[in-house]
C-alpha positions as CSV (number, residue, x, y, z in Angstrom):
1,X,-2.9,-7.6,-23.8
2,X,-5.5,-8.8,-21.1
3,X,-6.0,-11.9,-19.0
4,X,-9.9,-10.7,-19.5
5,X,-12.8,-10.0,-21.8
6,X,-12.5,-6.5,-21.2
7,X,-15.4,-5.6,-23.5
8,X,-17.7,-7.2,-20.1
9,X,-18.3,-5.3,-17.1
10,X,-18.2,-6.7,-13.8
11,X,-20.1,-3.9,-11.7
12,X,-19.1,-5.5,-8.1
13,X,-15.1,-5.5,-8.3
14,X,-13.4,-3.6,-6.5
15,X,-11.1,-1.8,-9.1
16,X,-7.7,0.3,-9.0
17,X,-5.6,1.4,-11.7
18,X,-2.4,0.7,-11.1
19,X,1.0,2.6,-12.4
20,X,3.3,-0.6,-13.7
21,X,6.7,0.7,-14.5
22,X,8.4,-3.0,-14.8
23,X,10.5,-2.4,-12.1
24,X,10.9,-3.5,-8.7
25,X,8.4,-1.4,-6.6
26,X,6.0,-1.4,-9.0
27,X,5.7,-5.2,-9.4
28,X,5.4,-5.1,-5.3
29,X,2.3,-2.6,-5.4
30,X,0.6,-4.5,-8.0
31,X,1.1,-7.7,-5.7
32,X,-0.1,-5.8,-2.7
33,X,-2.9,-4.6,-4.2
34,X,-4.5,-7.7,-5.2
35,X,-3.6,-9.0,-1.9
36,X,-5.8,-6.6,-0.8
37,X,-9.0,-7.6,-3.1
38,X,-8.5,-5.4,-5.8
39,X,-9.2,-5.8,-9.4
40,X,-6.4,-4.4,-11.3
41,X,-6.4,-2.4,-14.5
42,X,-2.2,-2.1,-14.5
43,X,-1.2,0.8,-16.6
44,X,2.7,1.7,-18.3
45,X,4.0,4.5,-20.2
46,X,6.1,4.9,-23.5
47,X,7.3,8.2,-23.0
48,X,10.4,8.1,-25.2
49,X,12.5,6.6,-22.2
50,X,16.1,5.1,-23.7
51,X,15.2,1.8,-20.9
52,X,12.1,1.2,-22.8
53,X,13.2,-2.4,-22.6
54,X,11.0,-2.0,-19.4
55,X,7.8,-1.8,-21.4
56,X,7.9,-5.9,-22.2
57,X,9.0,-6.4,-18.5
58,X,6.1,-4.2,-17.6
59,X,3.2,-6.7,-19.9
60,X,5.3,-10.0,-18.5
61,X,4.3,-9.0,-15.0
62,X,0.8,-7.7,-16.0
63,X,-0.1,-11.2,-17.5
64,X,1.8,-13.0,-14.7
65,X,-0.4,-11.0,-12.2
66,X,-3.5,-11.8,-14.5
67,X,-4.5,-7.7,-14.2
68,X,-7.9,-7.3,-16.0
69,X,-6.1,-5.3,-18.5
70,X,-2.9,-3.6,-19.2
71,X,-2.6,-0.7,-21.0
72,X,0.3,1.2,-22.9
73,X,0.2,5.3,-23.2
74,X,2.6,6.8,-25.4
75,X,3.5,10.0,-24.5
76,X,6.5,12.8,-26.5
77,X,8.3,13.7,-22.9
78,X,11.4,13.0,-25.3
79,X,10.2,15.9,-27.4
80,X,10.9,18.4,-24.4
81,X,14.1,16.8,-23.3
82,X,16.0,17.8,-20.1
83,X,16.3,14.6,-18.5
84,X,18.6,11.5,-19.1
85,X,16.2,9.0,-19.3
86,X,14.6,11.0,-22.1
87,X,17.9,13.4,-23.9
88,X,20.7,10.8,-24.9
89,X,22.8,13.3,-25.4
90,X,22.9,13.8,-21.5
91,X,24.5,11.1,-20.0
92,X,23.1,8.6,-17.2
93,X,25.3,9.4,-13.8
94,X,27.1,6.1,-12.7
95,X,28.2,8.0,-9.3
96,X,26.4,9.5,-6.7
97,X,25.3,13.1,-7.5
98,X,24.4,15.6,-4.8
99,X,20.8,17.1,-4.7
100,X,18.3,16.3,-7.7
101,X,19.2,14.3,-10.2
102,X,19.5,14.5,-14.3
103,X,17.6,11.1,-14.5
104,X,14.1,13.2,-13.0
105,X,11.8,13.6,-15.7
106,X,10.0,16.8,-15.6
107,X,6.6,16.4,-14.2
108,X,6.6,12.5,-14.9
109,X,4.5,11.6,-12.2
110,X,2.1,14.1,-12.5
111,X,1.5,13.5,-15.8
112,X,1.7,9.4,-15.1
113,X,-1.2,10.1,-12.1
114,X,-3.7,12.5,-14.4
115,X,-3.6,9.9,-17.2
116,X,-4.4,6.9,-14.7
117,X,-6.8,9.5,-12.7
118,X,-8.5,9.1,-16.2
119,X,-9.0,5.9,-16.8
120,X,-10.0,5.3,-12.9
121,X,-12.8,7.4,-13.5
122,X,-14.2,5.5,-16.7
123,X,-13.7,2.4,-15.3
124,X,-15.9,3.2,-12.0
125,X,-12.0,2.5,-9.7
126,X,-11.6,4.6,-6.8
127,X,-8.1,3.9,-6.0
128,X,-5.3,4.0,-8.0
129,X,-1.3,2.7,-6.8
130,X,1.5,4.2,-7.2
131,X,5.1,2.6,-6.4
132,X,6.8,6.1,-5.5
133,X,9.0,6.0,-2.1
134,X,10.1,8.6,0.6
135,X,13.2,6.4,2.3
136,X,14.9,4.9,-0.5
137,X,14.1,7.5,-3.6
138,X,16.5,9.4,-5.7
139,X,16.1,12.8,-4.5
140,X,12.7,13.3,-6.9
141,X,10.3,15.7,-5.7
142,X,7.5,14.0,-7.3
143,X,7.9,10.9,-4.8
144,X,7.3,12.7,-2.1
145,X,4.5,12.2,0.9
146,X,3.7,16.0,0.0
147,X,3.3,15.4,-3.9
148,X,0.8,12.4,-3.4
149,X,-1.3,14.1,-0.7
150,X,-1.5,17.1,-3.1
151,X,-2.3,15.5,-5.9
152,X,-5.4,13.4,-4.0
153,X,-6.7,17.1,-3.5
154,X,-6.1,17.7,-7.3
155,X,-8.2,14.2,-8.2
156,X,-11.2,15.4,-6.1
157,X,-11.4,18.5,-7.3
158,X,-10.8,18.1,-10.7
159,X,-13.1,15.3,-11.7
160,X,-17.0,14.3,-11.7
161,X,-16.4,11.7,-9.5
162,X,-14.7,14.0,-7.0
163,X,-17.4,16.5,-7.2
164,X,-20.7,13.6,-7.1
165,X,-19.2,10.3,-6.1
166,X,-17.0,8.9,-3.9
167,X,-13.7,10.1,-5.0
168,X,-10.2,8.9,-5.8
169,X,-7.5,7.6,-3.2
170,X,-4.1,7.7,-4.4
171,X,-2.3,4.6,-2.6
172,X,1.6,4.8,-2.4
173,X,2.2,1.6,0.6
174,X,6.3,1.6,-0.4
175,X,6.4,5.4,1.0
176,X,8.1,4.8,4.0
177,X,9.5,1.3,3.4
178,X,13.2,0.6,2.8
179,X,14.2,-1.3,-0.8
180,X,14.7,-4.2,1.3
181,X,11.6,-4.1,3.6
182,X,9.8,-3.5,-0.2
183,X,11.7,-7.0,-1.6
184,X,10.9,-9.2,1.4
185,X,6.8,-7.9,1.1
186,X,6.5,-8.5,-2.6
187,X,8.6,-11.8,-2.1
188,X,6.1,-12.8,0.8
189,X,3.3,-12.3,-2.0
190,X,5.0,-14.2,-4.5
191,X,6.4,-11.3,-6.7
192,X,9.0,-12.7,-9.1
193,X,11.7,-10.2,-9.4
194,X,13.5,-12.2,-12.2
195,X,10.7,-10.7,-14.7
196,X,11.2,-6.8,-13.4
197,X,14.0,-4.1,-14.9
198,X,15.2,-1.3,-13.0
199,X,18.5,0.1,-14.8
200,X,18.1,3.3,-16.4
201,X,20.5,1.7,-19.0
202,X,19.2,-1.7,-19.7
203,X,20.2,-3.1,-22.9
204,X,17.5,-4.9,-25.5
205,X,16.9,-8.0,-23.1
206,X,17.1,-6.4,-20.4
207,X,20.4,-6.8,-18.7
208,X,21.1,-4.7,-16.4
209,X,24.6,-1.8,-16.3
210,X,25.5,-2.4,-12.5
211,X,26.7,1.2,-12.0
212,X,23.3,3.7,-12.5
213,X,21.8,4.7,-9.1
214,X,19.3,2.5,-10.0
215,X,21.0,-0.4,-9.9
216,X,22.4,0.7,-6.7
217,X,19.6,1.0,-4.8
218,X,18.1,-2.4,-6.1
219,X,21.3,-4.2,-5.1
220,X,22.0,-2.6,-2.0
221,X,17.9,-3.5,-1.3
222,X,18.5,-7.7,-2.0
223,X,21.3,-7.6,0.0
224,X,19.6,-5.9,2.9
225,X,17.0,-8.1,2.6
226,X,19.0,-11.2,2.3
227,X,18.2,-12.6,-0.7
228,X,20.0,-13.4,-3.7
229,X,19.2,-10.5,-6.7
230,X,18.2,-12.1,-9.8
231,X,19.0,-9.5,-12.1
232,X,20.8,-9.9,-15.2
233,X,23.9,-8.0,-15.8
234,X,25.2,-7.0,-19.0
């Protein structure tokens, strides 16, 4: 899917690749982004997640944005397990759970940022956004201030553009914003939340189980921000 000819070049855009979940902070980077001028090239990942209902929330908000092209990865992280997002036979927590949590992928981010460190460098884009956050997060090391600076040092080192051009910028603007300071900007740009899925145990359309963390911290985020949460429930 595209909103573009994507067989054209347009040699004086200013390009970023942009990780597009389907959820809530990654509709608001997407919206910040082009705020800012960019051109986006949005970027989601089938990776054998059990809310994969987020994948057609993911191309709704793509073509609602009018990216330049959206593009789906598929990816076995199922085939190594050890998550709940990826092992149904672990189950999703619907309480609180003290230090990291089963729903953390191993390596998801890192993997999601090398594959879009890719396609940044083929399509000439020097920044790339990624919706992680340092106030509001669920305890995953790979959202962390430390993990994006790193992997900035990894992208310039590890790629031809690093080494001859310009280099890569990895942009996180939700790291130190609360879920409700992150609504309230993407609702100021004209982000429609209605379209985005969060749960980690959405059903088939998309309707959301109330009780995940997930959930939690979107909820608790519209009502912080003081606006009424448009998401479905089951």
């Amino acid at each position: 899917m595209t909103s573009r000819d994507t067989d054209m070049t347009y040699p004086d855009e200013r390009k970023a690749v942009v990780l597009l979940s389907g959820g809530l902070d990654s509709a608001t980077i997407l919206a910040m982004a082009q705020a800012e001028g960019y051109v986006c090239y949005t970027m989601s990942f089938d990776y054998g997640q059990r809310h994969r209902v987020e994948l057609d929330a993911a191309a709704i908000i793509a073509r609602a944005a009018g990216a330049a092209d959206h593009k789906v990865i598929g990816l076995n992280l199922d085939g190594m397990g050890g998550s709940a997002l990826t092992d149904p036979g672990i189950a999703v927590p619907e309480s609180e759970q003290a230090g990291i949590p089963v729903t953390y992928v191993p390596a998801r981010n890192t993997v999601f940022l090398s594959l879009a460190l890719g396609w940044a460098e083929v399509l000439g884009a020097a920044d790339i956004f990624i919706g992680v956050n340092a106030v509001d997060y669920s305890g995953y090391p790979d959202c962390r201030p430390e993990f994006i600076e790193a992997f900035e040092r990894v992208a310039n080192l590890a790629t031809r553009e690093g080494v001859e051009g310009e280099g890569f910028t990895i942009r996180a603007p939700l790291q130190q914003m609360s879920k409700g300071e992150i609504i309230q900007a993407g609702l100021a740009r004209g982000v429609d939340y209605s379209l985005t899925v969060s749960c980690y145990q959405a059903d088939d359309q998309g309707r959301a189980c109330g009780r995940c963390d997930s959930c939690r911290l979107r909820s608790a985020g519209f009502a912080a921000a003081g606006v009424v949460d448009p998401t479905r429930y089951a």
